[in-house]
N, C-alpha and C positions, 0 to 999 in steps of 0.2 A: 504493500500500500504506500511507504515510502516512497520506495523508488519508482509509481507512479505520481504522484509529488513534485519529485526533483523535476520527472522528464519534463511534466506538465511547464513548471516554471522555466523551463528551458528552452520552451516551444515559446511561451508568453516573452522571457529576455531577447529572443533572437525574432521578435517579431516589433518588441519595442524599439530596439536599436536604431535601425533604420530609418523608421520615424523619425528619430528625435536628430539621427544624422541631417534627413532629408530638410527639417525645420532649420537646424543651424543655417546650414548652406543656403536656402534660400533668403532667411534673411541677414547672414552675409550680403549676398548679391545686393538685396536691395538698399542695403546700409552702403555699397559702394556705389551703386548706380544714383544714389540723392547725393552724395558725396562730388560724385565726379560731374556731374548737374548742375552743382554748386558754383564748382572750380571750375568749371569749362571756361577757356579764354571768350572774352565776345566777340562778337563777328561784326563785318563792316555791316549786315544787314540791320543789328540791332540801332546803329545811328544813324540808319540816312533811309530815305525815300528812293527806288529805282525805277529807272527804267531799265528792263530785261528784253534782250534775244532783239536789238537793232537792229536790220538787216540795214549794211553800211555800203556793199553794193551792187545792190537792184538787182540782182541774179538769186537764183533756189539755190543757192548750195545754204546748208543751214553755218555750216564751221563760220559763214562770212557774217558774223554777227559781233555787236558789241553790249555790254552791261553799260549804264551808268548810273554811278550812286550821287547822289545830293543830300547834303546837312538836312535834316529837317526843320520842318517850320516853312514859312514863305522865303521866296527866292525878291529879292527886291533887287538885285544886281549882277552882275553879271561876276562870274568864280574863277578865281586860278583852277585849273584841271591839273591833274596827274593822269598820266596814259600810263596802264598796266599793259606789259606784256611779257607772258609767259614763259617759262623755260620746255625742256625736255628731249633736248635734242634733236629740234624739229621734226620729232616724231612722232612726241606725246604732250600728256599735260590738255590744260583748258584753261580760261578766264579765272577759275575760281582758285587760284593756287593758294599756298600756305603764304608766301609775302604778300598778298592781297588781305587776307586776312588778319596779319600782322601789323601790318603798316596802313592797310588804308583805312582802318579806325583813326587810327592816327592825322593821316590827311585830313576826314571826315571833320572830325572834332576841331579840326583846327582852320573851320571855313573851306575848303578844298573839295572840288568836284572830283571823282575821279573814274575812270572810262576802263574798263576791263576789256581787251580787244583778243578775239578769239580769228584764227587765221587758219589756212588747209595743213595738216599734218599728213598726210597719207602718202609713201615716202613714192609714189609715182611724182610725185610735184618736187622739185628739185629748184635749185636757185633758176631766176631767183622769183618764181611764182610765190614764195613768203614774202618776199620784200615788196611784192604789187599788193597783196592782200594789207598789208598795213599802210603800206603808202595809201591807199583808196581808204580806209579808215578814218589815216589825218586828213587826208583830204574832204572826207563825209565831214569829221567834226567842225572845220573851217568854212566848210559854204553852208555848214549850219549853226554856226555860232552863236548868233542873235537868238532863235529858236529855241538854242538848248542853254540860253544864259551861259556861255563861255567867254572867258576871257584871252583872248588869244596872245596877247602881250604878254602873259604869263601861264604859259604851259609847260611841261615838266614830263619826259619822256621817264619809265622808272622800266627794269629789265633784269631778269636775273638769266645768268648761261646763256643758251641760243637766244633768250629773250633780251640778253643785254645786248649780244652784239645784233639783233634787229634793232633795237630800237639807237642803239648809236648809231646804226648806218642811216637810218631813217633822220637823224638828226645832222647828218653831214651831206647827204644827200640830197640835195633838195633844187628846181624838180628830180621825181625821180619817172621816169618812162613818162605818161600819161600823166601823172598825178602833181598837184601842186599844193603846197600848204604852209601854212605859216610854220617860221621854224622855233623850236624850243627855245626857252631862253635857260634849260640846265637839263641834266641827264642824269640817272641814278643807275649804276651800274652794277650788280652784284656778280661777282665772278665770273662775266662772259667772255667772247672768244671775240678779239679784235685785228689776228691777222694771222689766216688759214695758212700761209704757205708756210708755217713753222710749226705746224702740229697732222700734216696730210702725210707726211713721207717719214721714211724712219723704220727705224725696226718695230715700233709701237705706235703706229699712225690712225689717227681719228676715224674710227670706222664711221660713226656718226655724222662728221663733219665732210667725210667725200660721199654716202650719203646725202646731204642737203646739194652738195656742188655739184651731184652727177657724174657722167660718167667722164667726163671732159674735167676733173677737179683739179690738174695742175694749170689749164688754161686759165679758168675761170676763179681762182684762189684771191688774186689779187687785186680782182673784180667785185668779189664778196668781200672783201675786207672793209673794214671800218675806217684803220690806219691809213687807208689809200687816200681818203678822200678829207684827212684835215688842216685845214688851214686857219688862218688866224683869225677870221669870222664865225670859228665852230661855237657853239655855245658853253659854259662850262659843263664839268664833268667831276663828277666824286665817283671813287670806287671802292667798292670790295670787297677784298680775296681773301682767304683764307692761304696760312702759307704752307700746310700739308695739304694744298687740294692736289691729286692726282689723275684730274679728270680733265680741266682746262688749269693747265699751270698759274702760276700766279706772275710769273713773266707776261703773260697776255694783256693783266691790267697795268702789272707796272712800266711796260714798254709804251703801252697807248699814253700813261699820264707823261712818261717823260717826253714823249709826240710834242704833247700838248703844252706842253710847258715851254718847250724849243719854241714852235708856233706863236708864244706869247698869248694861251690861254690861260686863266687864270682856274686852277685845277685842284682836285684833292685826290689824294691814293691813301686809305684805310687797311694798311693789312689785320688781319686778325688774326693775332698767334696762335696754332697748333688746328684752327681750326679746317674742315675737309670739305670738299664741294658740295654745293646743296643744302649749307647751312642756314636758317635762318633767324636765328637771335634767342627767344628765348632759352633755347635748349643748351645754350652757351653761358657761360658764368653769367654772373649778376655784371659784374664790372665789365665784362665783354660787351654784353647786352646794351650796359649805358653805350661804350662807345660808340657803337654804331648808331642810338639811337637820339644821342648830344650832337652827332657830325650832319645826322639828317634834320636835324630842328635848326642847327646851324646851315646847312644846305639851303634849307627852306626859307631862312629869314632874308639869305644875303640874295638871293635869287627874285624869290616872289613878295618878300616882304611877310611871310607867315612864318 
């Protein structure tokens, strides 16, 4: 009779267990998910009013689309803009990247419009049908400036990887093919590629970067470059690198700043120590984190006055 007893409780311990496991866990989980709910960094969404999915020009392809956020509240004037454009090796990525979320709250709150510009990734497209798809973007936002409360005297091209060196070429390039547009008056650059014929060939050469240039990428290297095209009219420029990135060296930016500096541009170069490509701020020390984000409010003041 005992040892029906034991079994019995044995049956009942090994049926409680579980349970009382199954309760922990879940509310674990939910004790981390209000947790992390909490902390979640905010989004440029939470400060600004949009307009979503622009089509910027006049064609069905959907990639040819732009975001734009605005401060909320009423618009009684016309905004300095920041133009976002994306990294990923002109292969991937979208509008919506992690430095847009980072920095353009930042923009947002500090008066600043700013335009998230979505371009064709799909790698049959090859230079420089990216650099038409943006150039027709500035050029949409400039013949509709009034429209969209823009400030054109103060526009601010911002770009990380593939996305910094479009949007520097876009800011040295002007017209470019077809397309005409007001030019930047500064460029934010994070870690991009600003002169292909040093990174195509080699025992370790940019699969990515011939790639964007096609099949022809020792003709055309120097055609895609950024470096090609500056002169002492270029707008300024801050950058930066991380000095263990091993994806686009940190030569790329500090060769374009000292460009610019010969030129008689008035210029910034940011390395961030130890840090690797594709970094973007906060996941970097606290004191990291200021700097880059002290040198962009400094950017921002001496440029557009924000």
């Amino acid at each position: 009779m005992r040892q029906k007893k034991v079994i019995k409780h044995k049956r009942l311990y090994w049926t409680i267990i579980p349970l009382v496991l199954l309760g922990a866990v879940t509310t674990i989980f939910m004790w981390v998910t209000l947790m992390t709910s909490h902390n979640k960094p905010p989004s440029i969404n939470d400060f600004s009013s949009a307009l979503l999915n622009v089509q910027y020009c006049n064609n069905k392809n959907p990639s040819l689309a732009l975001n734009l956020y605005y401060p909320k509240g009423e618009i009684t004037t016309k905004l300095p803009l920041v133009v976002y454009i994306h990294g990923g090796g002109w292969l991937r990525g979208d509008e919506s990247g992690p430095l847009l979320e980072t920095y353009g709250t930042k923009f947002i709150t500090k008066g600043i419009a700013v335009a998230a510009v979505d371009y064709r990734l799909d790698a049959k497209n090859s230079y420089p049908d990216q650099n038409d798809d943006i150039a027709c973007a500035l050029s949409y936002l400039t013949t509709n400036a009034d429209r969209l409360s823009i400030d054109t005297q103060k526009i601010i091209y911002f770009g990380d990887s593939a996305g910094g060196q479009l949007a520097a070429f876009a800011a040295l390039n002007i017209p470019f093919n077809n397309y005409d547009y007001e030019a930047p008056v500064g460029v934010i650059d994070f870690y991009g590629v600003s002169d292909f014929s040093t990174i195509i060939n080699g025992s370790r050469p940019d699969l990515n970067a011939r790639r964007y240039l096609g099949s022809k990428y020792n003709t055309v290297a120097d055609q895609a470059s950024p470096t090609t095209y500056i002169t002492k009219h270029a707008p300024r420029f801050i950058f930066f690198h991380g000095t263990r990135d091993t994806v686009v060296p940190i030569s790329q930016s500090k060769t374009f700043y000292d460009q610019l500096i010969s030129a008689g541009v008035d210029s910034e170069f940011v390395p961030i120590d130890g840090a690797r490509h594709a970094f973007i701020g906060p996941e970097l020390s606290a004191a990291q984190y200021k700097k880059i984000q002290d040198n962009i409010d400094a950017f921002l003041r001496e440029t557009i006055n924000k």
